[in-house]
C-alpha positions, 0 to 999 in steps of 0.5 A: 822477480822474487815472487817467480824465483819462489814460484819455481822453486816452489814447483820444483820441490812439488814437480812430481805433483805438478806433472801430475797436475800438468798431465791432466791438463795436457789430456783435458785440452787434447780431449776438447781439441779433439772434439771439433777435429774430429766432427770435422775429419769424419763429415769430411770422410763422410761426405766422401764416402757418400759421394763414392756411394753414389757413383757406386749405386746410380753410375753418376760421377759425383763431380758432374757440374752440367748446365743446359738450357735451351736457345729461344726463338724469340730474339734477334741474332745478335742478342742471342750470340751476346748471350751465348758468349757472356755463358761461354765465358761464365762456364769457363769461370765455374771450376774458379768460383767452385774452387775446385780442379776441373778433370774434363770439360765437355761443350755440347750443341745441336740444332732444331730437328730436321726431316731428312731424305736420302737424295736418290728417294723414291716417290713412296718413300718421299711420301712414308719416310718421317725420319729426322734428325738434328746437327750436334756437336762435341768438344774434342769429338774425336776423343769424345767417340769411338768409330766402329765403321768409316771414318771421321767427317772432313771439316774443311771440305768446301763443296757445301756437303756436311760430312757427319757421323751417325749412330748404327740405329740411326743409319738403319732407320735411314735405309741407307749406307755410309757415303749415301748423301741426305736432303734437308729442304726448308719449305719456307726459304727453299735452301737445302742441306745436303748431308752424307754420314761418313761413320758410324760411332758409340760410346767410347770407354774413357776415364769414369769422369770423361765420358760422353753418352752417343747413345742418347743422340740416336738422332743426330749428325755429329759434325766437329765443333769448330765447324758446328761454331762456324755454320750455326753459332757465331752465324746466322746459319740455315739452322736454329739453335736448340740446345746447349750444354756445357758439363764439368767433371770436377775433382769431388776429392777436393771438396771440403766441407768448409766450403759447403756455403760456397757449392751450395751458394755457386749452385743456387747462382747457376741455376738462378743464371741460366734461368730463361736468360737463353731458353729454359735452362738446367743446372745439375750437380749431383754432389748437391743433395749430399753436401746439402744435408751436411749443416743438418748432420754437423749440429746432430754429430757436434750435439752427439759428440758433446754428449758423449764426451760429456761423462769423460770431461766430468772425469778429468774435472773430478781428476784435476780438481783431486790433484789440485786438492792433494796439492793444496793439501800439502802446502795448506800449512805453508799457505796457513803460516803466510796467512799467519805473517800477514799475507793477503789472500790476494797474494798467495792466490796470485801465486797459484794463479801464475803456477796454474797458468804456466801448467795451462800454456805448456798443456796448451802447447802440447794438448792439441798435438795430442788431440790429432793423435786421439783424433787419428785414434777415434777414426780407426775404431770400428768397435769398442775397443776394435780397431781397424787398418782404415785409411787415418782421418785427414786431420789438420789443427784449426783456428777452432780447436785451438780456441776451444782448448784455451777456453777448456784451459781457462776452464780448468785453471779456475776449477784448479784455484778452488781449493787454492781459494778455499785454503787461504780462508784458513789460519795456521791454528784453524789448519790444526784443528782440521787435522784433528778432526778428520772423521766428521763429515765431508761438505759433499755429505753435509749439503746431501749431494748423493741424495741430490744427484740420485734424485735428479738422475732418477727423474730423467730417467723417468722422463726418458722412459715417458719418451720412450713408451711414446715412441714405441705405442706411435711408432714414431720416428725418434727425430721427431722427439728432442733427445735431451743431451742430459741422457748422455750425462746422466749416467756419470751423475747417477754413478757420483750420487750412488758412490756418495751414497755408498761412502756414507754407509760404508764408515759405518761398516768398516766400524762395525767390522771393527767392533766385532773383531776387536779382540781378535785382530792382529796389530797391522789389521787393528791399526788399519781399521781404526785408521779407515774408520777414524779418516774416512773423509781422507779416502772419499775422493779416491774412493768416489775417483775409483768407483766414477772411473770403474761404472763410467768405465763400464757403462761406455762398455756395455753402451758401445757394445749394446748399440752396435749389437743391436745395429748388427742385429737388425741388419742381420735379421732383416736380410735373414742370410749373408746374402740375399738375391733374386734371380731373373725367371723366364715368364709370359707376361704381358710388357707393362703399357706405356705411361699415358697408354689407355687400359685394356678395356673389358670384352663387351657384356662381360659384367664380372670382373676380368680373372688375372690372367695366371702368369706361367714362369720357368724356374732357372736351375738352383744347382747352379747358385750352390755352385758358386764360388765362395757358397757355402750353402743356399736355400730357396726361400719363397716370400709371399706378402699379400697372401690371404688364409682362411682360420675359424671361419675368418679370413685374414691378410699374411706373409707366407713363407715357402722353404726347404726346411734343411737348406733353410736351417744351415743359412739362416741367422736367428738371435738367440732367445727370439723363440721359445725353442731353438730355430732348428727344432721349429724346422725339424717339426715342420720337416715332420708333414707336408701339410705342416705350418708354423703361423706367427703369435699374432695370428694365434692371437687375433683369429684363435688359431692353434696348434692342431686346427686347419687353415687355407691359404692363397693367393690372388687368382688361385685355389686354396690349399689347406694346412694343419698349424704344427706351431706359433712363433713370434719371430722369423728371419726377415720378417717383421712382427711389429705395425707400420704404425701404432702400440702392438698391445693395443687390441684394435691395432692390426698386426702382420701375420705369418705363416710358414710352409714347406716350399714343394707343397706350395709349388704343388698345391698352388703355384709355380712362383719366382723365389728368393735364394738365401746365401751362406759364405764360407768361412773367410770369404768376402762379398766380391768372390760371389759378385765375380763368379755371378758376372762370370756365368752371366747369371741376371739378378734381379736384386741382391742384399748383402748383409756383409755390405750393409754392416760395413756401411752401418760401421761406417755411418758418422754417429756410430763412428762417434760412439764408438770412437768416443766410448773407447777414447773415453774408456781408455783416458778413464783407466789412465787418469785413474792410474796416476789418480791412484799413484798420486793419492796413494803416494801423497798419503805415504808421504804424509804417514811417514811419522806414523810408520816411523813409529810403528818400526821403531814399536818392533813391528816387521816390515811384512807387517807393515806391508799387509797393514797396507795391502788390507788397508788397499783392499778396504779401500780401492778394491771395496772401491772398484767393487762399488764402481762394478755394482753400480756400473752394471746397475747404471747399464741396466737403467741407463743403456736401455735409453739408446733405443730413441736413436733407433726407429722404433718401426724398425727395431727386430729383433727387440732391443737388448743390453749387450755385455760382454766377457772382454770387457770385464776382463780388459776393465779387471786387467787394468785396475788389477796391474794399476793395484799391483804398481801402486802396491808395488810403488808404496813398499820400495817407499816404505822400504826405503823410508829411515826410522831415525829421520821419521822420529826426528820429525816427530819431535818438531 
């Protein structure tokens, strides 16, 4: 009991360092916990985004779960009943088994084809008429269809008549009117079947998940179900049963990817089920391929996540580690005197042990709270440092993160003990001797750490360029290379080795500087710099603290925001406007034949190849499209992919572009820096002829091709048309420049070819062809305006890219989400922890030098004074400090950030990948440090101010 009395007495005489202690801890397990919260929450909302796409893309409720099999002939009546009963109830167990709320349930039935006549036929059409049709049913049919004539079939009639309902194609295809009675004999047994269609039925508009398709069954009777059961299933009716079908709609918000195994593992099992028990059977679930790739996405999301968290967990270690140090130090004499007495090194560590503990549990019950907030907080980035009002992530603690957070607690409490352990070897006159001796070197500079670190982390980065050059000369998909999770942490070991580096010159600048102004300086600034250059170990970790905060800090930056640039780029350039559609032209072009039909064959003798036949195309009005709601301009873009030209007496295969170079200049996106010149002045030129091209580099390169020279270009069935080359570009809007496959430098690689003409010479030289319209929206003025007013005027598009649509899928996307997320979860805990990193030290060493201010107030120097030995001692350290992190924050962006291209494909990547900084975050990064420089002074003058000389020279004569 007394050892705990003097534990808390001890923590209370210290709480000020404690809750420093406890706050790192509080942040290091809500970081860890927030890990697999967070893969968690976004594969969840992931999963239902990907679900809600697929309804949206394929018009396929995502919850389908629909089994059908057909019935075999080949045994007895009463087995197949067993059979179809044991399914019955099978199916009904399916929503139970899946685990989730069935929305709507759907049986459906239909016998083998019948031929069927009108009963009043005549003799021809007895001989003629081959139409035929199926009975089928529907649970709940009545709610299942929409009558549009006549009414609903009479299951209880008694005369032998079945009352059915009809599809208007099949009514027509009969030649008979509702209430007209049909025939179906069976040759072999001679029994009839008499039918009359009572109704006429479609489709019926219901709820997206409730929806049965009439106009698959064209030929069918329709007939209610419990009659269908009656006649044809539970009997052996005058009938054999085809086809059976039982369709769930199943609530798909209700899917959780805990239970990914158990859909999988359900879906498996039906299929294996219905697998010829009946017939030949089928299990749909269109949710399937989504949820199937989950486990795949889960391991590449948590590696992902461990990387990038990789730099901030090294920064709260380095932070627990300086606070536990600061502690440490200040009791090293207390530790150094019990040593003394004859307490075992057992002893005092279990006195840390238990202080460490207690900090651990109460940061344990609190962290992982915190950890749902980062969590929530990760899920509304959709940038760095951006943050949207997006619907908050479904976050929920779990076994899981607990058990991770008590592992980082466990973690964090030995890296705690190490200074605790390593002060415990020492005496109280070997804790004297220490003090004495506060310029040699510290341990990290003795075994050469910076030396070891810079090392390791330059020879990754030379592997990672190897992998990098490999990826980029085959053009491979950056899957198919192991990315090294060590490229996520290499940066934060580059910045701690470049950081030591620089601490070990920088002693003997500060010396130099000394040396040189000896003479000259002022007191406050004399004893400054003889306290700097004479302690430097006593500044190391703040300075490495600051200067790992500043370029981790900044790299996270420039990382976010490089990825997501480059990401928007590529969209952007790809579509080459806001939007991109292709509208629907009249033509007379033959209907493709049939699969399976025979080609048309060549007329007899002819022994040249038949001529394509040249396709005539009517042009629907542009007026129109530049009229649309929410237009700011269009223009019409001709692309051309299989042209061909001729240059130099060579012939080769292009893309040929088409455009009206004023209408093309105000809606197109073009990344400054692609072309030597501004986009505008390559169209200016091309406005200059008619006959004017700009042809891509490779062209130039390839076939000697330049400005000046006459080329032809056509296409396959038509004349050539001639033009003179006005320029070379190497890159335009939605065109590529890079091969399928293969090092573009390499010379015996083919690379695509451009050429750029004005859209009227083309029409008029060579042909008429369907275009492209290229749109740019108004300010403020979002896809759904343009989508709306296309239905409203009924205009048949043929295709449409939005690049709006794409962007915000791409921002969307789990591992861009990630990054950003992370990064700036990251970027902001680093400039927290360095706060009260900074408050701590600072506040520490005041407290330590309370004898040396004493005596410099007692020696007659102003309290101003004092201030500006303290203010030029703040700028020698922490802003030399910052200045460091900023040199080598921008130098690892430069080595580093470049790394981030193989989680792109390299096939893909156009425009070139590029660093992107940005003004923001420097300002945002310099606002911070600036505000915690200025507390932090502000915190040391009201304690200077407030300290008391006589207490201070009282101290000094113990």
């Amino acid at each position: 009991m007394a050892i705990i009395t003097m534990i808390f007495r001890k923590m209370a005489k210290n709480r000020w360092l404690q809750l420093n202690l406890w706050l790192g801890l509080t942040i290091c397990v809500a970081l860890f916990s927030s890990m697999p919260l967070y893969s968690h929450a976004i594969l969840q909302r992931t999963l239902f985004k990907e679900l809600q796409q697929l309804q949206k893309d394929q018009n396929v409720y995502p919850g389908l779960l629909r089994a059908t099999t057909s019935v075999s002939g080949g045994r007895s009546f009463e087995t197949t009943h067993s059979l179809i009963q044991k399914a019955e109830r099978y199916m009904e167990d399916a929503p139970r088994r899946l685990g989730l709320d069935s929305q709507a349930f759907i049986v459906s039935r239909s016998t083998q084809s019948f031929r069927v006549l009108p009963a009043d036929a005549s003799d021809q059409e007895k001989r003629e008429m081959t139409v035929s049709g199926s009975f089928r049913t529907v649970s709940d049919l009545e709610k299942r269809v929409k009558i549009i004539d006549g009414r609903l079939p009479d299951p209880k009639r008694s005369d032998g008549v079945y009352e059915a309902l009809v599809t208007q194609k099949f009514i027509i295809d009969l030649k008979r009117d509702l209430g007209k009675e049909l025939l179906y004999t069976n040759k072999d047994t001679g029994d009839t079947i008499r039918i009359i269609p009572v109704g006429i039925v479609e489709s019926k508009q219901t709820t997206a998940y409730d929806q049965y398709n009439v106009d698959s069954s064209n030929s069918a009777f329709f007939i209610p179900f419990e009659q269908f059961n009656h006649d044809f299933v539970d009997q052996q009716g005058p009938l054999k049963l085809s086809v059976l079908a039982w369709q769930y709609s199943l609530d798909y918000e209700q899917m959780n990817i805990d239970h990914i195994e158990t859909y999988l593992a359900q879906f498996k099992a039906m299929t294996t089920y219905f697998n010829t028990r009946i017939g030949i059977g089928n299990v749909e679930m269109p949710a399937k391929n989504p949820i199937a790739t989950y486990t795949e996405k889960k391991d590449k999301l948590n590696l992902m996540l461990w990387s990038l968290y990789s730099p901030v967990m090294f920064m709260l270690a380095f932070y627990l580690y300086m606070a536990a140090n600061l502690i440490i130090d200040r009791q090293k004499t207390e530790i150094s005197v019990l040593r003394s007495r004859g307490a075992s090194r057992m002893q005092i560590m279990s006195v840390f042990l238990i202080e460490s503990v207690m900090l651990g549990v109460l940061a344990l019950a609190a962290g992982p709270f915190i950890g749902v907030y980062f969590t929530k907080l990760l899920g509304a980035s959709s940038g760095f440092l951006e943050f949207v009002q997006r619907a908050s992530l479904d976050v929920a603690l779990n076994s899981l993160a607990y058990r991770i957070a008590a592992a980082a607690v466990a973690g964090s409490i030995v890296l705690i003990l190490i200074p605790a352990f390593l002060a415990t070897k020492v005496t109280i006159v070997g804790h004297k001797q220490r003090m004495a001796r506060m310029t040699k070197l510290s341990f990290w500079h003795k075994i050469g750490a910076d030396f070891i670190l810079m090392g390791i982390s330059i020879y990754m980065l030379y592997r990672f360029n190897n992998q990098l050059t490999d990826l980029k000369k085959l053009a491979l998909d950056p899957t198919s290379i192991q990315v090294d999770p060590l490229m996520f942490f290499m940066p934060a070991v580059f910045s701690l080795g470049a950081g030591l580096f620089i601490l070990r010159i920088y002693p003997w600048f500060i010396k130099l500087v000394f040396w040189i102004g000896r003479k000259w300086w002022t007191p406050a600034l004399y004893s400054t710099l003889l306290q700097i250059s004479r302690s430097s170990s006593q500044y190391l970790t703040i300075k490495v603290f600051l200067i790992m905060t500043i370029a981790t800090g900044l790299f996270s930056a420039n990382a976010a925001r490089t990825i997501n640039g480059n990401m928007e780029d590529r969209i952007q350039y790809t579509t080459g406007s806001d939007i991109q559609l292709s509208v629907h032209w009249d033509n007379d072009k033959p209907p493709p034949p049939p699969p399976g039909a025979p080609q048309a064959a060549a007329p007899e003798g002819d022994t040249a190849a038949a001529a394509p036949k040249v396709v005539t195309y009517t042009e629907p009005s542009f007026i129109t499209m530049t009229g649309l709601e929410g237009v700011d301009s269009a223009a019409r873009v001709f692309r051309k992919d299989d042209a061909s030209f001729a240059a130099g007496g060579q012939n080769g295969a292009a893309t040929l572009y088409g455009i009206d170079t004023y209408d093309f200049g105000k809606v197109a996106w073009m990344r400054g820096g692609l072309l030597q010149y501004p986009l505008n002045s390559y169209l200016n030129l091309l406005a200059s002829n008619p006959k004017a091209v700009l042809v891509s580099r490779s062209m130039a390169k390839q076939f000697k091709v330049k400005t000046g020279d006459t080329i032809s270009a056509k296409w396959e069935g038509l004349d050539s048309a001639d033009f003179i080359v006005y320029g070379i570009v190497d890159y335009w809007p939605g065109w590529s420049p890079l091969p399928m496959s293969g090092d573009e430098s390499d010379p015996n690689v083919r690379l695509p070819n451009l050429i750029v003409g004005q859209l009227p010479y083309i029409q008029n030289h060579l042909a008429l062809e369907p275009y492209e319209v290229w749109i740019k929206l108004k300010d403020g003025v979002g896809s759904k305006v343009i989508y709306d007013d296309l239905i409203k005027k009924e205009i048949p598009i043929e295709n449409l890219v939005d690049a709006n649509q794409l962007l915000i899928r791409s921002k969307n996307d789990p591992f861009r989400l990630a990054i950003n997320g992370v990064m700036t979860l990251g970027f902001v805990i680093s400039m927290l922890i360095s706060f009260f990193g900074f408050l701590l030290f600072w506040v520490l060493t005041l407290s330590s030098r309370t004898l040396q201010f004493g005596i410099l107030r007692a020696m007659g120097i102003s309290f101003r004074q004092i201030i500006g030995m303290l203010l030029s001692e703040q700028l020698l350290t922490s802003a030399a400090a910052i200045l460091f992190g900023v040199v080598i924050g921008n130098t690892v962006s430069s080595l580093f950030v470049p790394l981030f291209q193989l989680s792109f494909n390299a096939s893909d990547q156009v425009p070139p990948f590029s660093i992107v900084r940005q003004l923001s975050d420097y300002v945002q990064l310099y606002s911070v440090v600036g505000f915690m420089l200025a507390i932090g002074l502000a915190v040391l003058g009201v304690r200077v101010s407030r300290m008391k000389i006589t207490q201070a020279l009282k101290l000094g004569e113990e």
